[in-house]
N, C-alpha and C positions, 0 to 999 in steps of 0.2 A: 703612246702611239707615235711613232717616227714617221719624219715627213716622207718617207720612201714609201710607207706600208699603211696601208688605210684600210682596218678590220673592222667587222661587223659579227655577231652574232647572233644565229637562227634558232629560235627556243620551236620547236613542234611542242605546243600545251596538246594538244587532241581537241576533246571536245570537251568545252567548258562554258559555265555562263555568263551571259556580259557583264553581269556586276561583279564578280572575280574575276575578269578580266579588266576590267574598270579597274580596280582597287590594285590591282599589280602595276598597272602601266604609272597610276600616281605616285607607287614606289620608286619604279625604275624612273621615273623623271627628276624626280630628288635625286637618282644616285648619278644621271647621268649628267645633271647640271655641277653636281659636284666629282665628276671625273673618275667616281667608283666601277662604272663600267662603260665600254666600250656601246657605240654603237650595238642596238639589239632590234631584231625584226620579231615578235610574234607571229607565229602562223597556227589558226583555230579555227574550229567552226562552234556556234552557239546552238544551243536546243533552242527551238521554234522561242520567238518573244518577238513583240511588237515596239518598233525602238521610234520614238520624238527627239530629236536632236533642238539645237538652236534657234530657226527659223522657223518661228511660231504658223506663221503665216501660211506654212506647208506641214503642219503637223496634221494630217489631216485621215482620220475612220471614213471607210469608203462608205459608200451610201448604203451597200448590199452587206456589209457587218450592221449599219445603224437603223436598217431595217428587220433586221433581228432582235434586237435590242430592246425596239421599238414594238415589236411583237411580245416581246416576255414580258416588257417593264413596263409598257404602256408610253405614252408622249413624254411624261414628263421623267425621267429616265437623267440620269450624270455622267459625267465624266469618268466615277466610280464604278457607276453600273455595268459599262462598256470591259473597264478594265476586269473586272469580277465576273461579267461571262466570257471572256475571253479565258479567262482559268478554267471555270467551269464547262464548257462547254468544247475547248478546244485542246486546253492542257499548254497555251499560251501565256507565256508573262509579257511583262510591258515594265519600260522603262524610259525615263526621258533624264536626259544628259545633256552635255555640255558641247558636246562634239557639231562642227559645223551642219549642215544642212537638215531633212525635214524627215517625215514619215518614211519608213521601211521596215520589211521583215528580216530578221534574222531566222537563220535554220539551217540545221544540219541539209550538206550540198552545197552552202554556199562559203567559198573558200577565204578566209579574211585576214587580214594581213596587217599589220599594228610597226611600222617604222618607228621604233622612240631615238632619236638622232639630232645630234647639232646640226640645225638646218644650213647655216651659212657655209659650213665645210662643204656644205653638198649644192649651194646655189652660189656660192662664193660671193653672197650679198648680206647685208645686215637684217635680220628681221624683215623679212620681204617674202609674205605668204604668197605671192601672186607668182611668184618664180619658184616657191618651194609646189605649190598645186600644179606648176607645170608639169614638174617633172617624176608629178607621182601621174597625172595622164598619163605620160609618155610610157611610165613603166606598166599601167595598164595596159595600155596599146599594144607595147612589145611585146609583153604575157600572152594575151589573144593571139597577138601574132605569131609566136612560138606555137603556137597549141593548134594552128592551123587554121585560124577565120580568116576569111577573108573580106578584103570591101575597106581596110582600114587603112587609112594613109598616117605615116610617122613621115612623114618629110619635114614639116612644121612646127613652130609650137602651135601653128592654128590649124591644126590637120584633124583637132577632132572639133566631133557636130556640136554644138551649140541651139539651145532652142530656149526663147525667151531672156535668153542674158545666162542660162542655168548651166552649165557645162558637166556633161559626164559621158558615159560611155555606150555611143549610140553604133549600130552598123544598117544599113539601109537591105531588105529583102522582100520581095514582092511590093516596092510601095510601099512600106510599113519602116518605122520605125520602132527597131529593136533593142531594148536596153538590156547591156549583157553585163552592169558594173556598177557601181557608188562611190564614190570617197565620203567621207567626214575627215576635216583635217582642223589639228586645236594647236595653238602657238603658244607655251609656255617661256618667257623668257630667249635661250636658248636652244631650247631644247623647241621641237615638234613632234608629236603624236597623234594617237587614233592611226586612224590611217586608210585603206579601201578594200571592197569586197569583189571576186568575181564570182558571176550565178554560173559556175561547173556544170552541176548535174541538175538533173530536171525537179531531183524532189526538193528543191532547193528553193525555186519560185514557186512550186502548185501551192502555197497561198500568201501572195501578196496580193489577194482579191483583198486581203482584212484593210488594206489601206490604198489611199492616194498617194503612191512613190513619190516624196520630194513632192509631193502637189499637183501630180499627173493625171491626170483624169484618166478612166479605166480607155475611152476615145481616142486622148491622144497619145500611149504610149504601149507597147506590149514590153513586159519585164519576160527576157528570153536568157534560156540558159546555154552552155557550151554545146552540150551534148544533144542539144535541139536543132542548135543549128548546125554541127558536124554529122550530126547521123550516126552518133556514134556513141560507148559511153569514156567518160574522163573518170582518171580517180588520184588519189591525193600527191603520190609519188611525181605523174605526170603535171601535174597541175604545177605542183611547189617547183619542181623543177626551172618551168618556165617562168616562173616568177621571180625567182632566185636568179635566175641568169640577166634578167631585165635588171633587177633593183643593183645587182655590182653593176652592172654597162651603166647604167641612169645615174646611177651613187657616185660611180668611180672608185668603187671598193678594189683593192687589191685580191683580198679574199673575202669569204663569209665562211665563218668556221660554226659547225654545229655547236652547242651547247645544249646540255640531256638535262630535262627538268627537278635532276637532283644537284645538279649541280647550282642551277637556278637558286631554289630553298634554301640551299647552302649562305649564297649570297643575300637571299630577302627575307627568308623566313617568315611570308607570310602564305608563300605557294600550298593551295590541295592536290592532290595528284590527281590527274584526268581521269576522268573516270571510264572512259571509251577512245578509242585511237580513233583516228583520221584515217579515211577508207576513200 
C-alpha cells in the first residue's frame, strides 16, 4: 500500500453464522498482522443466536425468557437449560466470546459489519482503543445519518449519548430512549476487529425481549430498528451504502474496493459459501 492510496476491502459474506464468522475474522487477523492483506470490512447478517461477549456483568437472560425456563425446567434449571431451550423452542443458538461488551441478539435484519484493520493508521495513535471506539461511533452516527434519522449530533467526539458510563448508539423520540446500534470492538496487537451492528429492519430486533442488551433492563432502554423509526422499509444495498461511505470518510480510505467471496477462499481457504444473500 503507498502512502498516496489507503485501500480497504468489502467482502459481502450474506448471511452466515457467528462462529464462521468468528473463525474467519481469527484468520484474516493473522494475515493482516502479517501484511497478507489489505485492510478488509465484513458485511453479514447472522441467523437468530443469542450472543455473551466479555462483560460478564451484562451477560444477562431477560427475566420473561427465565420465566419460561423456569416454567419447563422447574427453579432449579442451568445455565444449559436456558441455552437448550432456546434451540428448542426458538431455533436460537448462543454463543459467548471474546469480543467487548455484554448480552445481545443477533438475526437476520440486523446489518453487521466486521472492520479487521491496523488501527493506528486509522487513529494515528499507538494502541489506543478509546480513539479507535471513537471513530467507529462516528461511523455509526454517519451511517444513520446517511440513511436519513434524525436527532443525532456528529459535531463531537462527545456528540453521542452516554448512559451510565456505557456509550452506544442512542437517538431520543417521544421521551424514550431508542437504541438503533452496538459495537463489540477486540484489539489484537495491531491489528482491531469484531466490530458493530445497525438494527435496519424491524425483524431484526422483534426478539431482543430473550435478553438484557448490554444489561438494559426491558425499563430503561427500547432496542429500535431503522425502518421503525423512518416509517419506511431499508434493505441491504441502501444500508451498506451508507456505511460504506462513513467508514472511507472516518478511515480515510482512498478507496474501498469490493472483493467476491471467491476470491476470499482463494486467499483463506477456510470460507463456506453463504448460504442466503443479504436482502
Amino acid at each position: 500500500m503507498s502512502l498516496e492510496k489507503k485501500v480497504a476491502n468489502w467482502i459481502d459474506l450474506g448471511v452466515m453464522s457467528y462462529q464462521e464468522t468468528y473463525s474467519l475474522q481469527e484468520e484474516l487477523v493473522k494475515m493482516r498482522k502479517e501484511d497478507a492483506v489489505d485492510d478488509i470490512i465484513l458485511a453479514v447478517q447472522h441467523p437468530l443466536e443469542v450472543s455473551f461477549g466479555s462483560d460478564k456483568a451484562n451477560n444477562i437472560f431477560s427475566d420473561l425468557l427465565l420465566g419460561q425456563v423456569r416454567k419447563s425446567h422447574g427453579d432449579g434449571f442451568t445455565h444449559d437449560d436456558v441455552v437448550e431451550y432456546l434451540m428448542h423452542r426458538y431455533g436460537a443458538g448462543f454463543s459467548q466470546v471474546l469480543r467487548g461488551g455484554g448480552a445481545t441478539v443477533l438475526a437476520p435484519g440486523q446489518f453487521v459489519y466486521y472492520p479487521i484493520v491496523l488501527h493506528s493508521e486509522i487513529t494515528g495513535k499507538v494502541l489506543d482503543l478509546a480513539s479507535y471506539k471513537t471513530k467507529i461511533y462516528q461511523v455509526m452516527f454517519d451511517s444513520l445519518k446517511n440513511l436519513g434519522v434524525a436527532g443525532l449530533n456528529i459535531g463531537s467526539d462527545n456528540s453521542y449519548a452516554s448512559r451510565r458510563e456505557r456509550k452506544d448508539i442512542w437517538v431520543q423520540r417521544d421521551g424514550k430512549s431508542l437504541k438503533m446500534g452496538s459495537k463489540g470492538i477486540r484489539i489484537s496487537g495491531k491489528v482491531a476487529h469484531h466490530g458493530f451492528v445497525l438494527y435496519a429492519q424491524e425483524r431484526g430486533v422483534e426478539n431482543f425481549w430473550m435478553v438484557n442488551p448490554c444489561g438494559y433492563k426491558p425499563d430503561e432502554v427500547i432496542v429500535c430498528s431503522v425502518e421503525y423509526f423512518l416509517g419506511r422499509s431499508v434493505g441491504a444495498i441502501e444500508v451498506d451504502s451508507a456505511v460504506r461511505s462513513a467508514i472511507k470518510n472516518k478511515f480515510g480510505y482512498t478507496e474501498i474496493n469490493n472483493m467476491s467471496v471467491e476470491e476470499l477462499k482463494k486467499k483463506t481457504g477456510i470460507i463456506q459459501e453463504a448460504k442466503i444473500g443479504r436482502t
